[in-house]
N, C-alpha and C positions, 0 to 999 in steps of 0.2 A: 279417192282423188285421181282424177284421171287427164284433164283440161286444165292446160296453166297460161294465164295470160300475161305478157311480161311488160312494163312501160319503163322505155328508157328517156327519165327525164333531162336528159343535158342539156344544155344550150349551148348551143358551139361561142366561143371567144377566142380572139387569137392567140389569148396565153392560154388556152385550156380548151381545147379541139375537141373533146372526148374519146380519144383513144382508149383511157383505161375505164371508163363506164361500157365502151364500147365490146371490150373482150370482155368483161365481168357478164353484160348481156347473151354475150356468145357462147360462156363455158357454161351458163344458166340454161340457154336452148338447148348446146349440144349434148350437155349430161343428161338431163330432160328426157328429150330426141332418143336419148342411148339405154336409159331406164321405161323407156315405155309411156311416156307422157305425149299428149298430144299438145303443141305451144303456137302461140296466136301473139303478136307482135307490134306493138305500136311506140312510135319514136316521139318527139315532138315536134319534129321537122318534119314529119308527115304531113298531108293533105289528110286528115281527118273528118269520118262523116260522124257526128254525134250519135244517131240511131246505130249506128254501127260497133261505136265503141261501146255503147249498152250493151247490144249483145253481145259484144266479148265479156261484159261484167257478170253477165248471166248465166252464161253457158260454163265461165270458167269454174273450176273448185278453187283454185286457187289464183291472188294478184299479187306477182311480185314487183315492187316499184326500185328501178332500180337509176339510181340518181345523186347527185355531185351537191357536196352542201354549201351552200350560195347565203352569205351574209345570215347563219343560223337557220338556213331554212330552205326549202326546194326553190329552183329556178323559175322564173317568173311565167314561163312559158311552160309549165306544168301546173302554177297556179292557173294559169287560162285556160287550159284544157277543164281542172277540176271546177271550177266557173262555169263551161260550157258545157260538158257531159252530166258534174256530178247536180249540177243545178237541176239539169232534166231530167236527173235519176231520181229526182225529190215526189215523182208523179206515181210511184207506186214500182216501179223498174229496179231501184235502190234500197228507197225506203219510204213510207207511205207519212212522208212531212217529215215533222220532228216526232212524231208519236202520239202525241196529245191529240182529243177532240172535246167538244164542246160537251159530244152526251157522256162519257167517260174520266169525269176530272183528275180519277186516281192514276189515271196514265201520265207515266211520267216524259218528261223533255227527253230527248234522246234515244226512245223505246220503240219507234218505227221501224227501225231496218228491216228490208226482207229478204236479203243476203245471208238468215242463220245457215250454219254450217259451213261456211267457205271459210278460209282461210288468207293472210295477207302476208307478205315479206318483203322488208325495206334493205336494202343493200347500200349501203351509202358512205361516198369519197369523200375524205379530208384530207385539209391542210392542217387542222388541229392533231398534234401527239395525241396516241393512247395513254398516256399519263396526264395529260390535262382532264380527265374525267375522272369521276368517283376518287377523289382526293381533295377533301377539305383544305389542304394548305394549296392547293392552286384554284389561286386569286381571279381568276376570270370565271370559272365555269363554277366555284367553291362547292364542289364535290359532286355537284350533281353526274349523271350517268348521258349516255348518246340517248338512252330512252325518252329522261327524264326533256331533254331536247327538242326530243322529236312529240311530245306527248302531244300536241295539236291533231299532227298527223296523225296518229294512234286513233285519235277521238273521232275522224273522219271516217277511219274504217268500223269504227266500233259504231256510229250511226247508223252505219247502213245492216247491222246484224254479225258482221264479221269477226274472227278470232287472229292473231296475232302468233304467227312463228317468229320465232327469236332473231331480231335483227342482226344485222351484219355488216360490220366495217371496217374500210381501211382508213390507214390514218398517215398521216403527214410524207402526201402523197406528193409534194409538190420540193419540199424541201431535204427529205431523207427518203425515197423512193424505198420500198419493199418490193416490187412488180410481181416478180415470178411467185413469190411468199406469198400474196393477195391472191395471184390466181387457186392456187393448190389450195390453200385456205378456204376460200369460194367454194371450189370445185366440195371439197370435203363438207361443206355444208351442208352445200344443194343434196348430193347424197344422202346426208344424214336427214333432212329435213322431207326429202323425194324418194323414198326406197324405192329399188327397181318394182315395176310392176309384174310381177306374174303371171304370165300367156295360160 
């Protein structure tokens, strides 16, 4: 793994600027940067060219999507990107459809990607506690996990061929701040999940 491509999905609001997506994206490049990776960068607030953001999907080994959780789910202007790129990546770039063809019936739904061997990692901001997850006695989420959340997203990546590094989250980022604890935390991932590269 040598190419990592990073998408910071925030969308700016005025109660939520993305400062801390913003660093979280920065300690990702710079550790990155510092380990021997080469990184490739897109925002949402970019001007983005679609063929463009292909070949960043292409070329990278690895896509970390790193982004603020918005009413149970990524921000709306990251769905429109996944709309506008991952739609075109359906042509063989991604994944060659859904998998299935006409002469092939045993081909299953879902079996096209042509992304095997890359790798993905979701980094992602909460207002929700780390104890509002994987505990049955709390009423909202009733036990499930940030995964079990995010499984839409998973399934996105898992269309196009890709595997899954161990997601990553802060949590109740708005109302009991951790800041520095989230960065170092970060940092110690990316690490563990990016070992330096060897010259």
């Amino acid at each position: 793994m040598k190419n990592i491509l990073i998408l910071n999905a925030h969308e700016y609001y005025s109660f939520s600027q993305g400062k801390l997506n913003g660093s979280l994206v920065e300690i990702a490049r710079s550790t990155l940067t510092a380990n021997g990776y080469s990184v490739q960068k897109t925002t949402m607030t970019d001007d983005y060219d679609v063929d463009t953001e292909l070949e960043k999907h292409r070329t990278a080994d690895a896509v970390i999507v790193q982004s603020p959780v918005n009413w149970m789910g990524m921000p709306w202007s990251f769905k429109k990107y996944m709309d506008l790129v991952y739609t075109a990546g359906t042509d063989g770039r991604l994944c060659n459809g859904d998998g299935r063809t006409r002469k092939d019936p045993a081909r299953q739904y879902g079996s096209g990607g042509t992304m095997t061997g890359k790798k993905y990692l979701l980094s992602l901001t909460f207002n929700a506690p780390a104890d509002a997850f994987g505990d049955p006695a709390q009423k909202f989420f009733e036990g499930k996990s940030v995964d079990d959340l995010f499984w839409p997203m998973h399934l996105n990546f898992r269309f196009f061929g890709m595997e899954p590094l161990p997601t990553f989250s802060c949590h109740d980022v708005v109302k009991n701040p951790e800041i520095l604890n989230d960065l170092s935390r970060y940092e110690a991932h990316i690490r563990t999940h990016f070992p330096a590269i060897r010259p």
